[in-house]
Short mmCIF file of the C-alpha atoms (twelve columns), coordinates in Angstrom:
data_MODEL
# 
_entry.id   MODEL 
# 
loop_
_atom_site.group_PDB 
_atom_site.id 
_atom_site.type_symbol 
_atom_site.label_atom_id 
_atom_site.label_alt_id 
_atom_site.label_comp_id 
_atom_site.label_asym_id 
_atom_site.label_seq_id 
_atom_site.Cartn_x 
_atom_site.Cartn_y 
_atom_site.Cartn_z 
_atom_site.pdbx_PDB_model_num 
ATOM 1   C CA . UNK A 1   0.000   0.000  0.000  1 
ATOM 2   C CA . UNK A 2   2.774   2.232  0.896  1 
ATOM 3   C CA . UNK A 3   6.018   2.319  -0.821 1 
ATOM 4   C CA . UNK A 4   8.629   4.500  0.103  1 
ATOM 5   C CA . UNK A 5   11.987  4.761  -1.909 1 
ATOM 6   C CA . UNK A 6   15.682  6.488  -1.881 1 
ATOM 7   C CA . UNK A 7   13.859  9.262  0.640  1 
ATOM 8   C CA . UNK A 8   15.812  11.606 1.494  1 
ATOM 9   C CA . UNK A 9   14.945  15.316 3.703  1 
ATOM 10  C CA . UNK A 10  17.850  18.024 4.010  1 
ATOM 11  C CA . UNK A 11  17.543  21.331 6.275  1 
ATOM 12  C CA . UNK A 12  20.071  23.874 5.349  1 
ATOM 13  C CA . UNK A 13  21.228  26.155 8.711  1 
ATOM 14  C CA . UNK A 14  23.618  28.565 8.707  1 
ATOM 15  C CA . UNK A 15  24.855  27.398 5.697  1 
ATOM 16  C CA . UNK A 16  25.450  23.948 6.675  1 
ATOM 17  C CA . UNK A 17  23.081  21.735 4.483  1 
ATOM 18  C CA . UNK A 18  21.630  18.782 7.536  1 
ATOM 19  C CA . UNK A 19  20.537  15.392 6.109  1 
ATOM 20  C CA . UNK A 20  17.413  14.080 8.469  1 
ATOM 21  C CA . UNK A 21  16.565  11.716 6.191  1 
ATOM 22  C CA . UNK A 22  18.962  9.992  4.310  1 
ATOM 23  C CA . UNK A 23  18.133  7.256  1.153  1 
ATOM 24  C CA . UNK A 24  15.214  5.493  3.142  1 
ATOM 25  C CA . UNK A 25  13.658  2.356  1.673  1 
ATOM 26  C CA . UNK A 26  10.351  1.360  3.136  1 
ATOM 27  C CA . UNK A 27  7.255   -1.076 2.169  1 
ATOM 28  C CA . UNK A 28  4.340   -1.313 4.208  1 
ATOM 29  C CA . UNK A 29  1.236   -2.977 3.640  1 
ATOM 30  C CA . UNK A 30  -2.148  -2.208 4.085  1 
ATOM 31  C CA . UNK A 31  -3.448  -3.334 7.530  1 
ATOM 32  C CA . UNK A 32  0.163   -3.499 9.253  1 
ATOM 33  C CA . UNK A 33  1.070   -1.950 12.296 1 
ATOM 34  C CA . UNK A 34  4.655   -0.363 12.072 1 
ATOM 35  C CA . UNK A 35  6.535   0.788  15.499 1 
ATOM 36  C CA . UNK A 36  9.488   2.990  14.774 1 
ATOM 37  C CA . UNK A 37  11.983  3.307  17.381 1 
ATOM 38  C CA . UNK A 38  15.128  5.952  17.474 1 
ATOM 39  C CA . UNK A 39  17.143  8.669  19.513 1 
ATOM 40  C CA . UNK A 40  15.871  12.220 19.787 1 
ATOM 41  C CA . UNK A 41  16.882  14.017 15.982 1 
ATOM 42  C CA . UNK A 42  16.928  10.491 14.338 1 
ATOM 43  C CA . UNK A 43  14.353  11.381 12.028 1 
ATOM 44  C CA . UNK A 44  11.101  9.789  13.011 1 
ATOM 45  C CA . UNK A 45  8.851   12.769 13.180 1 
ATOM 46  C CA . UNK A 46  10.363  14.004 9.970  1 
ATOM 47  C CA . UNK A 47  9.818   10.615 8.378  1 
ATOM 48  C CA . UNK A 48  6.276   10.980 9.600  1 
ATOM 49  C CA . UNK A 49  5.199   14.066 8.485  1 
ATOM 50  C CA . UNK A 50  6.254   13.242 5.139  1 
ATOM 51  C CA . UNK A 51  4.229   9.812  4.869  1 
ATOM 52  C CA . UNK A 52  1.489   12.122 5.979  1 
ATOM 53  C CA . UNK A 53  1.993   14.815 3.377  1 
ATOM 54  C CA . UNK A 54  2.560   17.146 5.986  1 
ATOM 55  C CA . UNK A 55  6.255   17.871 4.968  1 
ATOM 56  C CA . UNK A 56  7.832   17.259 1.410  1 
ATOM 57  C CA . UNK A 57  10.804  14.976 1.011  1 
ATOM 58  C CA . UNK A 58  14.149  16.891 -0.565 1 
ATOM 59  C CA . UNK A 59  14.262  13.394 -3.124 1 
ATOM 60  C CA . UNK A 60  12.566  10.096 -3.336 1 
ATOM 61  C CA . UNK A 61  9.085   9.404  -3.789 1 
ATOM 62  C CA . UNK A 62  6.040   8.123  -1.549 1 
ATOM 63  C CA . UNK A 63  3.597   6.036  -3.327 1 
ATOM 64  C CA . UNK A 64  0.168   5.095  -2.227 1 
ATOM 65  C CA . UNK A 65  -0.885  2.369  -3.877 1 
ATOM 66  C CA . UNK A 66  1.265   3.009  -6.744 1 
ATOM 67  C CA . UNK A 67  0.871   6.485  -7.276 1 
ATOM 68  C CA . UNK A 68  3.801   9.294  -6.168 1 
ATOM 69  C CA . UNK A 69  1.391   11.536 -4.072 1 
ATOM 70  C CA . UNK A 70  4.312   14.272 -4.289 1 
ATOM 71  C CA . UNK A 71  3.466   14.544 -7.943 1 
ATOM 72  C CA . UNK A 72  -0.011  16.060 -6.961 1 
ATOM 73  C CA . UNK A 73  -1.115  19.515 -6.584 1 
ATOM 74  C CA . UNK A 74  -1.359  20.674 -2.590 1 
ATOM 75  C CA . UNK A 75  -5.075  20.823 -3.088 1 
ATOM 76  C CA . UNK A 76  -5.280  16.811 -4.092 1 
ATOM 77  C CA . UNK A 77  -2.569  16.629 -0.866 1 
ATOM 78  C CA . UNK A 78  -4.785  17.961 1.374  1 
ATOM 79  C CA . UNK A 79  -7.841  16.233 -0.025 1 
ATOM 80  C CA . UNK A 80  -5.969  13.162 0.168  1 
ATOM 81  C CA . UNK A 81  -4.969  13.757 3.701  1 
ATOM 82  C CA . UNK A 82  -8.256  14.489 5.097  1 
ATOM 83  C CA . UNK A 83  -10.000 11.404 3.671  1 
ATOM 84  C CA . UNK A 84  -7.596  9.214  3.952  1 
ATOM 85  C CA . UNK A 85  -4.759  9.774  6.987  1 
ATOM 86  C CA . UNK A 86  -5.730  10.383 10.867 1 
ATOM 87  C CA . UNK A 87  -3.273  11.621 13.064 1 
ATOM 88  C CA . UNK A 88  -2.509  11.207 16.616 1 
ATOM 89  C CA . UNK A 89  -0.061  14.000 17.985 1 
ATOM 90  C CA . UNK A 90  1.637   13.956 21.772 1 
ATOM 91  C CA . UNK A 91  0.978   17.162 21.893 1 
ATOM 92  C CA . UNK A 92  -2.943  16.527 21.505 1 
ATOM 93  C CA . UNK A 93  -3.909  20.070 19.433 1 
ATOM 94  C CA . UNK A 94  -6.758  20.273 20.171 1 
ATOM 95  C CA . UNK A 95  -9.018  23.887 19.380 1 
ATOM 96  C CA . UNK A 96  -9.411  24.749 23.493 1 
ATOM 97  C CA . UNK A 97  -12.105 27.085 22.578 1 
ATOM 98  C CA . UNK A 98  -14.302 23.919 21.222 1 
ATOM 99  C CA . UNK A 99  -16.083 21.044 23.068 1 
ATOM 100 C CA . UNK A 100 -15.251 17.389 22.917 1 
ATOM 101 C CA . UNK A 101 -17.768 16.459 20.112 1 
ATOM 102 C CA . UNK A 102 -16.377 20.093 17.974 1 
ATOM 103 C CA . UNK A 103 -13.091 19.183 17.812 1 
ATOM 104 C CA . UNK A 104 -13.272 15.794 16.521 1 
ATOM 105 C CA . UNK A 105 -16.147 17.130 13.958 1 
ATOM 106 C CA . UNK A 106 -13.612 19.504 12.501 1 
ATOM 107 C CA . UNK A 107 -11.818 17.302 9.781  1 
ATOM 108 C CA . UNK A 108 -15.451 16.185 8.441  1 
ATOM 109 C CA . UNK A 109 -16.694 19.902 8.442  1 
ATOM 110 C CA . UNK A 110 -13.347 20.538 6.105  1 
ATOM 111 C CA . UNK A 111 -14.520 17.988 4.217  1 
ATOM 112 C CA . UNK A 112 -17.935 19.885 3.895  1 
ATOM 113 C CA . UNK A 113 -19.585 16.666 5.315  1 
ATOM 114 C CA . UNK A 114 -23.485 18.194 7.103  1 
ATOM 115 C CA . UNK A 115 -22.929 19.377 10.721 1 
ATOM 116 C CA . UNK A 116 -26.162 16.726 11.198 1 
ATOM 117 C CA . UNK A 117 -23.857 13.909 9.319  1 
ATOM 118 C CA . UNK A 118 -20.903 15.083 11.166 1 
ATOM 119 C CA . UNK A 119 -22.562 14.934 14.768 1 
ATOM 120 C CA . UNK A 120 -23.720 11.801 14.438 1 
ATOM 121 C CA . UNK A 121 -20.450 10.279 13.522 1 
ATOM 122 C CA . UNK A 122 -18.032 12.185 16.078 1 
ATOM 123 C CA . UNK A 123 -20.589 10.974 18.954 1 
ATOM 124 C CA . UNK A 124 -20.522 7.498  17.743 1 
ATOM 125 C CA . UNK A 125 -16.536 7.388  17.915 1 
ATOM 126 C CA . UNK A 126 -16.888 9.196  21.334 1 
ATOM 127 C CA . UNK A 127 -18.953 6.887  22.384 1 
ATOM 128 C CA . UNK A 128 -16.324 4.057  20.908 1 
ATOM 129 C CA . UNK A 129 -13.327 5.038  22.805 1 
ATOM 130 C CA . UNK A 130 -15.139 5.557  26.233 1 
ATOM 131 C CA . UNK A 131 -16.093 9.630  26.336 1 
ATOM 132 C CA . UNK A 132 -19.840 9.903  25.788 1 
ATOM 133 C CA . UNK A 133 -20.230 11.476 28.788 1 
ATOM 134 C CA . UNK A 134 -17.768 14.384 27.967 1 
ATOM 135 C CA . UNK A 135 -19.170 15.653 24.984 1 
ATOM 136 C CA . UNK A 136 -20.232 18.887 25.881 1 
ATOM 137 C CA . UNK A 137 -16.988 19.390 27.996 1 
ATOM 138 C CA . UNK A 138 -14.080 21.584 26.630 1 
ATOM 139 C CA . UNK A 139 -10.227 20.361 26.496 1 
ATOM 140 C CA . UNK A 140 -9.173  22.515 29.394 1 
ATOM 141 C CA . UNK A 141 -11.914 20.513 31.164 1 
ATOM 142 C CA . UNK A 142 -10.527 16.678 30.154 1 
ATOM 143 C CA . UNK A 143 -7.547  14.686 32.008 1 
ATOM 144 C CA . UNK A 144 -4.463  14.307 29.699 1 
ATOM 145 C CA . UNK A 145 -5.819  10.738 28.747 1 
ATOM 146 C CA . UNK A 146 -9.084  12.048 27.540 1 
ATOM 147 C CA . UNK A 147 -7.425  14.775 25.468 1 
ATOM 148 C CA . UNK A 148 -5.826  12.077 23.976 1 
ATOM 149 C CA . UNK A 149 -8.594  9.727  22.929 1 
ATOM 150 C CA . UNK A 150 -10.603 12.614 21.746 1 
ATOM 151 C CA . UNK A 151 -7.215  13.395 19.814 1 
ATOM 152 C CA . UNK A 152 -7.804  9.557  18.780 1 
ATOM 153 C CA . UNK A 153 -11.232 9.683  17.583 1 
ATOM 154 C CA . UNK A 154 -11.011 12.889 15.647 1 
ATOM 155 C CA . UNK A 155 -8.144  11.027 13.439 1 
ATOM 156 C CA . UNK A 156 -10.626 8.249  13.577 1 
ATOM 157 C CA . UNK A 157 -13.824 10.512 12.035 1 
ATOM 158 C CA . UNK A 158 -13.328 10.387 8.033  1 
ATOM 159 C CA . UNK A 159 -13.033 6.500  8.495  1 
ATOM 160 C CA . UNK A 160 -8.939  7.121  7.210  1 
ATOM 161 C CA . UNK A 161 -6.878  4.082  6.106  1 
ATOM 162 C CA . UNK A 162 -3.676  5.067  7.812  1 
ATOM 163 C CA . UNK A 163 -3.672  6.676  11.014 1 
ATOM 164 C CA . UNK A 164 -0.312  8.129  11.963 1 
ATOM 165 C CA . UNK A 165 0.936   8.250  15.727 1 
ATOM 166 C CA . UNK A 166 3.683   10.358 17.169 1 
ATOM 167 C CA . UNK A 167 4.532   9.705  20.816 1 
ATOM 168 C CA . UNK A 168 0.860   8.644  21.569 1 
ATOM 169 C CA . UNK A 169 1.391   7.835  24.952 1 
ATOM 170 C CA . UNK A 170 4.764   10.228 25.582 1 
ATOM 171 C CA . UNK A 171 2.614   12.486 28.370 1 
ATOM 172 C CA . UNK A 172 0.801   9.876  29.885 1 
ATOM 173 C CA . UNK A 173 1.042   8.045  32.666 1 
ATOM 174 C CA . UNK A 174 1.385   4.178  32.628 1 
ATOM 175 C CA . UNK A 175 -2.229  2.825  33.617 1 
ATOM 176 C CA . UNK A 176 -4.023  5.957  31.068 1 
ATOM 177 C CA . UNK A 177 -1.196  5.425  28.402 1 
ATOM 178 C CA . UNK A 178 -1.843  1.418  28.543 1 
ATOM 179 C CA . UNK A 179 -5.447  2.615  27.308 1 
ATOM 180 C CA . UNK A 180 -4.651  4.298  24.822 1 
ATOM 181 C CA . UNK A 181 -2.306  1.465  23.495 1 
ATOM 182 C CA . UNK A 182 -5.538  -0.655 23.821 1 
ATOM 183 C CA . UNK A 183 -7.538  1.674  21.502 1 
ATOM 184 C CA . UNK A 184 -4.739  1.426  18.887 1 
ATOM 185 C CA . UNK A 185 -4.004  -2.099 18.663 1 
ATOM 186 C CA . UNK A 186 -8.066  -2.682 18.181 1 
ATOM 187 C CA . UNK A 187 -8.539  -0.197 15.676 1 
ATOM 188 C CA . UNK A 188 -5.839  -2.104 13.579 1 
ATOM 189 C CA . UNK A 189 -6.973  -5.557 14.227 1 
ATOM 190 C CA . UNK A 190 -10.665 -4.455 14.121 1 
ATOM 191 C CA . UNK A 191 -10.784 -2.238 11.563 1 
ATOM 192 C CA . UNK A 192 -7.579  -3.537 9.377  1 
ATOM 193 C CA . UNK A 193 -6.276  0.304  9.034  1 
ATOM 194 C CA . UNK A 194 -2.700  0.478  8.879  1 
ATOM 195 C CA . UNK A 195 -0.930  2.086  11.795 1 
ATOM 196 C CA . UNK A 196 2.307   3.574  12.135 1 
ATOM 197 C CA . UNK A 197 3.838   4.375  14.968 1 
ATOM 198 C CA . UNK A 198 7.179   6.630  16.530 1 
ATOM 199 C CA . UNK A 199 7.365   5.525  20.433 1 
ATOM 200 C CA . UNK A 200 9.913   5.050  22.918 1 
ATOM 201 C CA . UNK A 201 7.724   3.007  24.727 1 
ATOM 202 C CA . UNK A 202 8.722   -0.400 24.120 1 
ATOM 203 C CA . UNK A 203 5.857   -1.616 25.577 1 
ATOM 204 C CA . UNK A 204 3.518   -0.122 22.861 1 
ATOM 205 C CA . UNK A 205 5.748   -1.056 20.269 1 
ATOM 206 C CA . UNK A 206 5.675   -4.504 21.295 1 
ATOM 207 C CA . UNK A 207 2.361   -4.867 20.382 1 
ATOM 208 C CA . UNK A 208 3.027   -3.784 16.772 1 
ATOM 209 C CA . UNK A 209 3.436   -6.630 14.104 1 
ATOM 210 C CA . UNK A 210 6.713   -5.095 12.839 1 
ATOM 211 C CA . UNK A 211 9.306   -2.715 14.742 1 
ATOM 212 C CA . UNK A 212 12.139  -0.872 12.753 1 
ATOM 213 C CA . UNK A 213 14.928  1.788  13.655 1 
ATOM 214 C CA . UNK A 214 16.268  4.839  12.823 1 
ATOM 215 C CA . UNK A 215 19.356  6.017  13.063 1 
ATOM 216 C CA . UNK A 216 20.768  9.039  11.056 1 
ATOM 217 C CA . UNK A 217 17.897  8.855  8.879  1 
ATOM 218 C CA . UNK A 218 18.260  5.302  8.123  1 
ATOM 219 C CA . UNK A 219 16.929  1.936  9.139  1 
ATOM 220 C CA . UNK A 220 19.028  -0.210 11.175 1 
ATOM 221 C CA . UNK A 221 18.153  -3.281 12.876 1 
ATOM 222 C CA . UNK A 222 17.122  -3.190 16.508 1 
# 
């Protein structure tokens, strides 16, 4: 489903031109679950952002299901990204000013589904990962855990194929982080979408069917 090859990413600072990604080959197939482990500044979130068409690569090409998404205009991007990627952030980003059940509406309203249409499917994925009784509440009102599964179940609300995860469980404590593991390992096995995942919690990527490293922008076995 996903095909990565020769990626690279460079930064140029002060005249120095940085390599974050350097000549990464990748498959991954549709309905894996991909944990990818690596020092601070080894790349992952860069590597992310790109399979999410959040960032461009410097070289190399991405191809979803054959086709180098890099070769499309920003506007098919972003289409592309909204129907078909979710993303899970540490940092949860959620709008503060918005309820629960606003915030994870917000990608379908984009996507100029009905505020009725959209309603109805944010409280059903509420309901899913254990917050129907915090719709009406604001973030500033939610524990870091719920933050994070409403973070989860706005990724979850244009029904993507992919869903993206960087440090998912990085604030969390142990018992509310172990939850949130939970609610990604079923979506994958439940729902087949593929997940990939940048952790330094071995525990979460334990429970991934494949686990690769980066080092210097490259893979190298764990």
């Amino acid at each position: 489903m996903i095909s990565v090859n020769d990626l690279t990413k460079t930064f140029v600072k002060d005249g120095t031109t940085i390599g974050v990604i350097n000549g990464l080959n990748l498959e991954i197939a549709r309905g894996d679950s991909l944990a990818i482990l690596g020092v601070s500044g080894a790349g992952k979130s860069t590597f992310l952002n790109i399979l999410g068409l959040i960032d461009r690569p410097t070289s190399g090409s991405v191809l979803y299901d054959g086709v180098d998404v890099f070769l499309w205009s920003e506007q098919q991007q972003a289409e592309f990204r909204n129907r078909k990627i979710g993303f899970v952030f540490q940092a949860h980003h959620l709008l503060p000013e918005f309820t629960c059940i606003e915030n994870t509406m917000m990608p379908a309203l984009i996507q100029g589904m009905s505020i009725a249409d959209a309603r109805r499917r944010a409280v059903k994925i509420l309901t899913d990962v254990g917050l129907s009784d915090r719709l009406p509440h604001k973030p500033g009102e939610l524990s870091g855990g719920e933050q994070q599964r409403v973070s989860v179940a706005r990724a979850l609300i244009m029904d993507p194929e992919i869903l993206l995860a960087d440090e998912p469980t990085g604030n969390l404590d142990s018992e509310t982080g172990g939850k949130i593991q939970d609610i990604l390992v079923e979506l994958n096995r439940s729902k087949n979408i593929t997940l990939v995942v940048v952790t330094h919690n071995c525990d979460l990527a334990g429970r991934m069917s494949r686990i690769i490293g980066l080092r210097d922008g490259r893979i190298h076995d764990l």
